[in-house]
N, C-alpha and C positions, 0 to 999 in steps of 0.2 A: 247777422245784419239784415233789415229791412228795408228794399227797395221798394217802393212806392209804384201801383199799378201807372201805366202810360194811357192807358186808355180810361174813360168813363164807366163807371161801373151800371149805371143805373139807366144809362143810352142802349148799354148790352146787354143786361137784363130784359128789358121791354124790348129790344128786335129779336131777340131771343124767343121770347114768349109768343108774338106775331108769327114771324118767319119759319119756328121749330116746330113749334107747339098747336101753332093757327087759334091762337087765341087773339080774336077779331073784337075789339070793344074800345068806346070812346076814351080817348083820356085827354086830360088837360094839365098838368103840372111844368112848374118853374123851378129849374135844377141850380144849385152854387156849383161850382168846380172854385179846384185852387184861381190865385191870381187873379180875384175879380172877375172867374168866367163865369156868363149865365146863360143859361139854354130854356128854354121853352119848346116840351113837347106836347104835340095836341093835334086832333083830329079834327080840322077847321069843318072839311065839305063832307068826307064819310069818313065811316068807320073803318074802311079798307086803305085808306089815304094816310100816312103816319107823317109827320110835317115834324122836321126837327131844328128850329133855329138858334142862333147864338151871336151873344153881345161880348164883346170886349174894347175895352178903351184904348188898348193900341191897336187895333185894327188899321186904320190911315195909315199908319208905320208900315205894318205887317205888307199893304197894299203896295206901297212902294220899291218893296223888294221882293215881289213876285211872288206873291200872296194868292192871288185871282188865277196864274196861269196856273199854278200848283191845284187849287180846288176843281178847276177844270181837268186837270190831268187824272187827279185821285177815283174823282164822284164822276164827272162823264156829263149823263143824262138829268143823275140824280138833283143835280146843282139849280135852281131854281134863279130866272135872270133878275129876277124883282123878288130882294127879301123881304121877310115878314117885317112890318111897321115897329121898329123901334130896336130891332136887331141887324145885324150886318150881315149874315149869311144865312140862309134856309136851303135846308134838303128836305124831298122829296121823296118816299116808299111808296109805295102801290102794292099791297099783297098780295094781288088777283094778277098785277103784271111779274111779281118778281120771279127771278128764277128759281128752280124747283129740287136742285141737285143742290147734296149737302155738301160739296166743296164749295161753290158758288153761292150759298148763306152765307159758311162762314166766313167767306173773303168780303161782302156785304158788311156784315155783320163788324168785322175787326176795323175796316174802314172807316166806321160812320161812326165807331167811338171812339178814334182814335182825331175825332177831327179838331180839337185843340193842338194837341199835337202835332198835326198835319200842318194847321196855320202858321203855329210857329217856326215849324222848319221852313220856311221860306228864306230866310237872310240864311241861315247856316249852309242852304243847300247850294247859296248862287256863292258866299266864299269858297266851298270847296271848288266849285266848278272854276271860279278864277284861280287860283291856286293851282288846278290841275292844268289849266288852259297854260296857265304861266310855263308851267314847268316842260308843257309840252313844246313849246316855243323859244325853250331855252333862254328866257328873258332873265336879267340881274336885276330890274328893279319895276314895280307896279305901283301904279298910283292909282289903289284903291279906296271906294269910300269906308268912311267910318260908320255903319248899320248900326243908330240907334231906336230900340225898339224899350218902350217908354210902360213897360207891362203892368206895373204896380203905381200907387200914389206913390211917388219920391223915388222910387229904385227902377232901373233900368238894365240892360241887357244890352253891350255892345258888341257886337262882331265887326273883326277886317281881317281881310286875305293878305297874305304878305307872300316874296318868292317861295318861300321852303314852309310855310304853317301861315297855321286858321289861329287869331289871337280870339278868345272870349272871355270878356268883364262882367261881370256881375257886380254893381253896386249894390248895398245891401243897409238898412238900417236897423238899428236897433236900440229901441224906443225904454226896451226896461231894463235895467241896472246888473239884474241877474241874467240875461239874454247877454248881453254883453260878455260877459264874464264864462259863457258855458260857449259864445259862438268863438270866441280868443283861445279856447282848448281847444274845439274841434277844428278850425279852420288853419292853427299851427301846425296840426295834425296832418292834417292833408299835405302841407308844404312839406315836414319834416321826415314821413315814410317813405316818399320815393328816393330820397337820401340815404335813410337807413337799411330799407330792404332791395337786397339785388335782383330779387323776383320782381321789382315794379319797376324797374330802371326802364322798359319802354312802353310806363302811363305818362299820360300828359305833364307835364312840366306844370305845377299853379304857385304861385306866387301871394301874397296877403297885404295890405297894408290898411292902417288904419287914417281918419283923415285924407291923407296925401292920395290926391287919384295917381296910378301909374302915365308914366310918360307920353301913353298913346294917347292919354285924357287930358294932355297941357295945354292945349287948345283952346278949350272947350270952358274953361276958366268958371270951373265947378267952385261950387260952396262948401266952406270946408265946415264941417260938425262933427261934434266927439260923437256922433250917433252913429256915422258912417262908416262904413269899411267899402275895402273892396278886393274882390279874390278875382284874379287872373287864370287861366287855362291856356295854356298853350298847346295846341294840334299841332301835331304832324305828321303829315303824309299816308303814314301807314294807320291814322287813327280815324282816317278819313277816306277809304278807299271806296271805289264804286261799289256800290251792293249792299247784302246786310251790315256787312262792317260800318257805314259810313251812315246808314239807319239806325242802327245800335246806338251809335255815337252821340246821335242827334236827338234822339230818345231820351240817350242817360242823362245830358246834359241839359237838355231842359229843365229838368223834377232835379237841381242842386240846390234851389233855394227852399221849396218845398221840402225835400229830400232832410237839408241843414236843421231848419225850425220845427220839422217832425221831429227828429232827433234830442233837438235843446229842448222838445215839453218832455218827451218820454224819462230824459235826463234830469228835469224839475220831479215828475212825480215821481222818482223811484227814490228820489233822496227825501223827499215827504215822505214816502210809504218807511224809507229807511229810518227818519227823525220820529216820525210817529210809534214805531216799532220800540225805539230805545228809551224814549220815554215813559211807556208801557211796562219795560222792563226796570226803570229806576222807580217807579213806581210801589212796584213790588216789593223791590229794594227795601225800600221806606215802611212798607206795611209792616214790614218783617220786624224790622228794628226800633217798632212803639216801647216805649219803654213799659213797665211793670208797673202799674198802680201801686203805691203804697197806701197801707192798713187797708188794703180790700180784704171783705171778709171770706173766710176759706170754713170748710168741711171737712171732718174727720171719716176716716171711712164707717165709724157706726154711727155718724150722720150730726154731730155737737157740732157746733159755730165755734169757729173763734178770732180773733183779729191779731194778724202780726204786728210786734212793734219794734 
């Protein structure tokens, strides 16, 4: 199985080459990430200056549930108060200021490309903390918001804290006929292993439905389309705990839709690779089984003509 890098491959390449390597030189490029992210790196004032900004459309969302105090806490200094023009957040490098010790790169270094990531985890990180706060207070019931974070055209991401678990929704569409068809195998999948297998009895709980939002979404008086789905996750406690546990979490669970539709192309071309393969072989088939020309003319071994009839 392939799990999908968390961090930016091509942010960590280039701080790599700066910060490792001290390769000092202009650059200017405009990077895609999943989910409609876009970054622009470049070298506005010098070459020693590395300026790393980034756009996404739920940003205002992201901000709302503690988006800003998180970037602040991750990047520090690095965090620029006035982003670059047309993006939503810019950091700052200095290779002549950074620090010099190769633990202290690499913790640079995993920070600055893991900062999609980092943004996102802001709604997931303030459920768990209500959640824990709940639990720590022995409350029976919370009346938390519903964090909807608006990532994609049409599909969304909702988190809420409940007394005992973190619920997470992923609306998801799916636009082609065959996507449908491979995302209703993998995502019954999901639902039906931690039933079948006793080794996963304490992974998340997720749930499937097509159309119909679940319950927590009745509110909210969604549009129903055969395009739609929507997979549930349900947290608990222990999926969620202070520290790497509850990093890990927030990691894995970002890259599930990313994660999903990697999976449905790898699963279109292999059945390509496999239909092209067989027809190939029926091909042969066919070569094999031309029939025998009749009255084709034939040769004796001491070399006379003559024609069958």
């Amino acid at each position: 199985m392939i799990i999908l890098d968390y961090h930016n491959v091509i942010i960590k390449n280039t701080l790599e080459a700066r910060l490792k390597e001290n390769k000092v030189e202009a650059v200017d490029m405009v990077v895609a990430d999943f989910d409609g992210v876009t970054y622009h790196i470049s070298t506005p004032e010098k070459k020693t200056v590395l300026m790393i900004s980034v756009g996404w459309s739920c940003f205002p969302d992201l901000v709302k549930y503690g988006a800003n105090e998180l970037l602040r806490r991750e990047y520090g200094d690095y965090l620029l108060s006035t982003p670059e023009e047309g993006y939503d957040v810019t950091l700052s490098i200095d290779s002549e200021t950074a620090p010099s010790d190769e633990e202290s790169i690499n913790e640079i270094i995993r920070k600055i490309s893991l900062l999609k990531r980092n943004l996102l985890a802001a709604p997931f990180e303030r459920a768990a903390q209500e959640q824990e706060q709940c639990e720590k207070e022995q409350k029976t019931e919370i009346n938390s918001e519903l964090m909807a974070i608006h990532y994609r055209e049409e599909e969304t991401i909702y988190v809420k804290s409940n007394v005992d678990r973190v619920t997470v929704i992923f609306s998801t569409m799916f636009k082609d006929e065959t996507d449908k068809i491979f995302g209703k195998v993998f995502l019954q999948e999901f639902v039906d292993a931690r039933r079948r297998a006793p080794a996963l009895q304490n992974a998340p709980q997720v749930l499937y439905s097509i159309r119909e939002p679940p319950r927590e979404l009745s509110h909210l008086n969604l549009k129903d389309s055969d395009d739609s789905s929507y997979v549930t996750f349900v947290l608990f406690p222990n999926h969620f705990k202070a520290g790497d546990v509850r990093e890990d979490t927030i990691s894995r669970i970002q890259i599930f839709r990313d994660y999903l539709h990697y999976h449905i192309k790898c699963s279109k071309a292999y059945m390509h690779t496999r239909m092209r393969a067989r027809v190939r072989d029926f091909l042969k088939v066919l070569n094999r089984a031309r029939p025998e020309v009749i009255n084709a003319e034939k040769k004796t071994a001491s070399g006379r003509t003559f024609r069958r009839t």
